[in-house]
N, C-alpha and C positions, 0 to 999 in steps of 0.2 A: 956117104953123108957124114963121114967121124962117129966115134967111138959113141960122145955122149948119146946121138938118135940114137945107135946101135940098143944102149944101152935102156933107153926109155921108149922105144918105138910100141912094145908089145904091152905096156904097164894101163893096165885097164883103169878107167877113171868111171867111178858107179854113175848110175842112171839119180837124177836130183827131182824131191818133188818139191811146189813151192807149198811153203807153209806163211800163216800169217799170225803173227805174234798181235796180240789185244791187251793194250795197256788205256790207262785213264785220259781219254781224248780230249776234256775239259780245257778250253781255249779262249781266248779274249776274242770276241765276234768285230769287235771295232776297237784295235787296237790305240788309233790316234785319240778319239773318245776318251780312251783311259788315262792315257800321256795327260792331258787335260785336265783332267780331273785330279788327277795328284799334283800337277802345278798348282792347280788352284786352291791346294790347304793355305790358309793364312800364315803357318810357318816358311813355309816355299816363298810366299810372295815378298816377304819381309825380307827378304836378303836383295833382294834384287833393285839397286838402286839405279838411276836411268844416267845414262851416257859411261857406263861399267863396261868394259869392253874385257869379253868373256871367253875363256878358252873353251872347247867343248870338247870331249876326247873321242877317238874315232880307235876301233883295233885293227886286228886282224884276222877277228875271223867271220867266218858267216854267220851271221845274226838274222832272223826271221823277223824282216819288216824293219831293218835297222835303220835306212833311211827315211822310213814314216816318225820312228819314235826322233832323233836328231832331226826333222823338218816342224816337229811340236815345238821342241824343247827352243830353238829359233826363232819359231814364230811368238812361241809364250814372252823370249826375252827381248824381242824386236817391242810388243806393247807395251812393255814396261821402260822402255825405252832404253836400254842396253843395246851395245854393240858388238852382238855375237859373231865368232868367227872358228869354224872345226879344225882341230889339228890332229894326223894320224899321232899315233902312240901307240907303241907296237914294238920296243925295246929295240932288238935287233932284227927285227923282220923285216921283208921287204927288200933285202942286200942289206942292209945298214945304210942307203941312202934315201934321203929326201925324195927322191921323185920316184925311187922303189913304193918308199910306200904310200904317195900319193896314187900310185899304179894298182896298187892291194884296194885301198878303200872305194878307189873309184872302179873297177870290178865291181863295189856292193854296192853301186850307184850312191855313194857319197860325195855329189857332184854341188859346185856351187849351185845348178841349176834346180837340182832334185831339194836341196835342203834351205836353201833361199839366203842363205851367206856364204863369206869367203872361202875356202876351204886350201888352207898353206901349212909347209910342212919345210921342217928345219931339221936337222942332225945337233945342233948346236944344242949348249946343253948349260942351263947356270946353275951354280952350290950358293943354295939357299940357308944354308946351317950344314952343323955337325951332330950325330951322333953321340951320345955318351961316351964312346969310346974312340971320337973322333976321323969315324968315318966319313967322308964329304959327305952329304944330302944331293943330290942334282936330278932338276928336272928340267924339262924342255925349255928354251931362251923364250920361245914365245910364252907361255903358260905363264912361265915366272915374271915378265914385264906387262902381264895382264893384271886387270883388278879383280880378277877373280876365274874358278875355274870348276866347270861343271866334270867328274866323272862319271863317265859312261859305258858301263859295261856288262855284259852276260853275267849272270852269277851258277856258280855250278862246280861239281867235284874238280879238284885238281888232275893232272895226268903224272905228278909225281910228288906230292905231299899231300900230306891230312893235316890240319891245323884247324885253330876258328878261323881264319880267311883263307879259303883256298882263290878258286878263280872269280872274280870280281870287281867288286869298287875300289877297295884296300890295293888288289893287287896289279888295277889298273894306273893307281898312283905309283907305285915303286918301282913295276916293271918298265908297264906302258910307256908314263910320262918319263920314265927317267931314260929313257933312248935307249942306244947302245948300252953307252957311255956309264950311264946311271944303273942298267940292267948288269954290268960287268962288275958291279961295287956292288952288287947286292948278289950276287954267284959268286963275288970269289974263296969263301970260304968253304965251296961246294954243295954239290945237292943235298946233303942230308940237314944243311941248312938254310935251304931257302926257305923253307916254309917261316921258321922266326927270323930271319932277315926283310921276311915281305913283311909283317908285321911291324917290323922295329922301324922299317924306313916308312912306313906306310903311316903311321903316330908320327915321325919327325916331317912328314910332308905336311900333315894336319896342322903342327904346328909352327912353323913357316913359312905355309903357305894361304893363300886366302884359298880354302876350298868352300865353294860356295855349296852343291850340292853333290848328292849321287843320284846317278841315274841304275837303280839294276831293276836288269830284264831276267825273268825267269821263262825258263822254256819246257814244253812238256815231252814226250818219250817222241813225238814226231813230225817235233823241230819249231814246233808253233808258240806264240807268245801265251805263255797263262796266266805270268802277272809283269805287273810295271808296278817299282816302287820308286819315288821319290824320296829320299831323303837331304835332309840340312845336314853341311858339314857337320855338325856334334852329333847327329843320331848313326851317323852312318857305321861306327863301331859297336852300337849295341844293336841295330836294327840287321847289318849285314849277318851276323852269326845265325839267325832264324830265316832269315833268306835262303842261307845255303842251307839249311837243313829244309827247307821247304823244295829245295832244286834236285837235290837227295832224294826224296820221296816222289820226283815225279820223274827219272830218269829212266832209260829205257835201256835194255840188257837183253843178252840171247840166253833165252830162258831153258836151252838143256846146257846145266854143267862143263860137259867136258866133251872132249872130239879127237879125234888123230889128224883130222885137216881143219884146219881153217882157211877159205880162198877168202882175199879182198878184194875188189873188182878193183877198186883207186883210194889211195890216202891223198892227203893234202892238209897244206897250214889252215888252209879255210873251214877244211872237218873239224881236226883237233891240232892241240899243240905239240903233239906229236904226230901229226899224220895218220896214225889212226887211234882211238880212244880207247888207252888201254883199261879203262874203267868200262868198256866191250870186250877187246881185245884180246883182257889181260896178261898182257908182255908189261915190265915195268920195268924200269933204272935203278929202281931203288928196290931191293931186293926183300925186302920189309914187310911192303904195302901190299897186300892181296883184292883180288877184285875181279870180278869179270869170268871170262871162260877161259875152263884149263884145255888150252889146247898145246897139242904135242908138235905139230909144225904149224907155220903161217907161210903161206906164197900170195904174194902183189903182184896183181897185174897190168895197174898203168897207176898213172896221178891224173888227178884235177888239172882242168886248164885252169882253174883261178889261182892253184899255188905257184904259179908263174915256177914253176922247173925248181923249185923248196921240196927236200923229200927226207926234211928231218924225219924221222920216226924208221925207215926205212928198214934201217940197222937193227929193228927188232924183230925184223921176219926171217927166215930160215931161207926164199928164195923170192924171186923177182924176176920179172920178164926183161928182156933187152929193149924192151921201148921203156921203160920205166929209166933206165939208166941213161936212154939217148936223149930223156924229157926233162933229166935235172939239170937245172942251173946251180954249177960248186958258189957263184957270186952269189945265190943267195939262199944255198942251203948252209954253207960250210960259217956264213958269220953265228948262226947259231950256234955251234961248241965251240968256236972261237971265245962268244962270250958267257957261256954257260959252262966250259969247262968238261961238258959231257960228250967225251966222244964218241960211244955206242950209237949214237941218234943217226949219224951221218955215215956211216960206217953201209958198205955196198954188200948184199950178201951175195951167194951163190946165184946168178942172174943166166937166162935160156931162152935162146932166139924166139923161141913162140909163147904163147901163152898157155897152147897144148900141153909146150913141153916143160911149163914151170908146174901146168897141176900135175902131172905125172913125177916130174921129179920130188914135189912137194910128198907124195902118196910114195913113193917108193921111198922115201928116207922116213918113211914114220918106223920105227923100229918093232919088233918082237911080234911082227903081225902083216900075213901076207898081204899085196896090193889090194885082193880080190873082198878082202875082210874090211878095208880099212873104213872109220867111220867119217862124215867129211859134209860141211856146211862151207856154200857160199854166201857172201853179203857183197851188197853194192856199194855199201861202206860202214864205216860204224857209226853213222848219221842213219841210215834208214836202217830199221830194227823191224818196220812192218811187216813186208815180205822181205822172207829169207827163203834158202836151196836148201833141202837136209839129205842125204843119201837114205836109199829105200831101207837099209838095215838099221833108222834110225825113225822110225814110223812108229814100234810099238811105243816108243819112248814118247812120242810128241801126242799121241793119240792119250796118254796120260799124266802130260803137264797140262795144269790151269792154264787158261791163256795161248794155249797155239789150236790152229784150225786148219787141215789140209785141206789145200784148197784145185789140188790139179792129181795128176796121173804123174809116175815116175817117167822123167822122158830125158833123154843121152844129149849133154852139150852138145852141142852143134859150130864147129869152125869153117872158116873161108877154107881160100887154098893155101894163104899165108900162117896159116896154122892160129888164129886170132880168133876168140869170141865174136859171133855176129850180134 
């Protein structure tokens, strides 16, 4: 069978109990209701003049209910007599083409049919101003030949800066709308500047551009919408910053510290923007930022069908199964460090025919600590925080954090004949 079984065949992987982690379930019961109802401040109605033909932004990642909140925001500007039309924005996701990421959104059912308007998508990209220090501006050709443009997006911690904007409305304008194209001007001074480059372009968009409003969605520890804010382009810089700290406070996290393993069952662009949320994870790029669980190895063992073969983040785990690596697309994982400059993200690690043998390999390379000891959580991904897998030698632990509840019997993963997770 070669050396590597030789070598992993006998490497015991512990018996996992499920536990279930209990954070603030607090959720919008009817979220289109809500949408509604923040259309309807008198500030909101006020910008919207009738025959305005209106960009809407669309991203790339899994958004809870995203196509209810974009089929409000459509309908609210259809009566006011506007001519709304969705366009993805998603920098360089998707390949870096047009109908890549017309492919992304419409996965999250952002279909002309589901949202009740056009839904079109360009690469093309126009420089709307400069910069102070005369960096182009560029946003999408569409957006910019429109009379106006709603941003729409998840608000919530960054996966590689802390700033006042991390992931949201701000950063939906600089990244998002600015394509590729515009996403490669605002990285190329590198990562430890993106965080005030999203801001610096994100003010030069504002002013520009006709930003008509923002849409952010807050989501709670599992995955559900708990608020919808509307904002006017002019609130959206003082309103976003209390957003995100309000998105901060409802985040969900694996609540023992630290592990010798951590398994992911699948990463994807559609989880996070690194494949998997190192603000769970905590593997980071930027060497700085702390967060999440310290853990000593990480092994993946597939991707998402919605990241369409995307397996940015990848490069952050220690091993990987060989169907993870049969499953990427380089067209459209590799335009990511092309335009972010960061090439840890895409980078293949130590990768093993089965998924058996990437936990086993994961567990034998945790150092200063035999196989039989080692300590070791699976998740389904860093989107479901509910139930998680902990090893039996991690029971006295969980039995004394706030917040986790066993909920089963310690019982031995179970594989096919293909050596796979059933």
């Amino acid at each position: 069978m070669g050396s590597i079984h030789e070598l992993l065949k006998d490497v015991p992987i512990p018996r996992l109990v499920p536990v279930r982690q209990i954070f603030d379930a607090t959720h919008l019961e009817d979220v289109a209701a809500e949408v509604r109802r923040e259309l309807s401040r008198p500030e909101v109605v006020s910008v919207i003049e009738p025959n305005m033909s209106i960009a809407i932004t669309a991203g790339s990642r899994g958004i809870d209910q995203l196509a209810v909140v974009i089929r409000e925001v459509v309908s609210f500007l259809k009566v006011r007599g506007a001519k709304p039309f969705v366009i993805p924005a998603m920098g360089s996701h998707g390949g870096a083409t047009a109908q890549g990421q017309l492919d992304v959104i419409h996965g999250y059912g952002v279909t002309e049919e589901n949202v009740g308007c056009p839904v079109v998508a360009t690469m093309e990209v126009k420089k709307i101003g400069e910069l102070d220090d005369g960096r182009p501006i560029l946003i999408n050709r569409l957006a910019a030949e429109a009379d106006g443009i709603i941003s729409l997006n998840r608000i919530k911690a960054h996966t590689a800066f802390r700033g006042k904007y991390e992931s949201g409305v701000m950063k939906m304008l600089t990244i998002g709308l600015g394509g590729q194209a515009g996403a490669e001007v605002c990285h190329r001074e590198g990562i430890l500047r993106l965080g005030p480059n999203v801001e610096k372009f994100a003010f030069g968009i504002l002013k520009h551009a006709r930003v008509l409003l923002g849409v952010g969605i807050i989501e709670n520890a599992y995955d559900q919408v708990a608020m919808v804010r509307v904002m006017t382009g002019e609130e959206i810089p003082n309103e976003e910053p209390k957003l995100l700290q309000i998105a901060k406070s409802r985040m969900a996290c694996l609540k023992i510290p630290k592990v010798d393993v951590l398994i992911v069952d699948k990463i994807g662009k559609d989880i996070s923007g690194e494949g998997m949320d190192p603000n769970i994870a905590g593997r980071w790029i930027v060497p700085t930022i702390q967060g999440g669980i310290d853990a000593c190895r990480i092994g993946i063992l597939d991707i998402t069908d919605e990241t369409l073969g995307n397996v940015v983040g990848l490069g952050m785990a220690d091993t990987c199964s060989r169907r993870v690596v049969e499953r990427m697309s380089r067209e459209n994982t590799y335009p990511n460090s092309l335009t972010s400059t960061v090439t840890c993200l895409c980078k293949i690690p130590m990768y093993f025919d089965t998924q058996k043998e990437t936990i086993q390999a994961t567990i034998k390379m945790t150092p200063a600590k035999p196989p039989e000891e080692v300590t070791m959580i699976r998740i389904a991904s860093t989107l479901a925080m509910d139930t998680i897998y902990v090893s039996e030698n991690l029971l006295d632990q969980v039995a004394a954090t706030p917040g986790m509840e066993i909920l089963g019997e310690p019982e031995a993963l179970v594989f096919d004949e293909n050596g796979d997770l059933f």
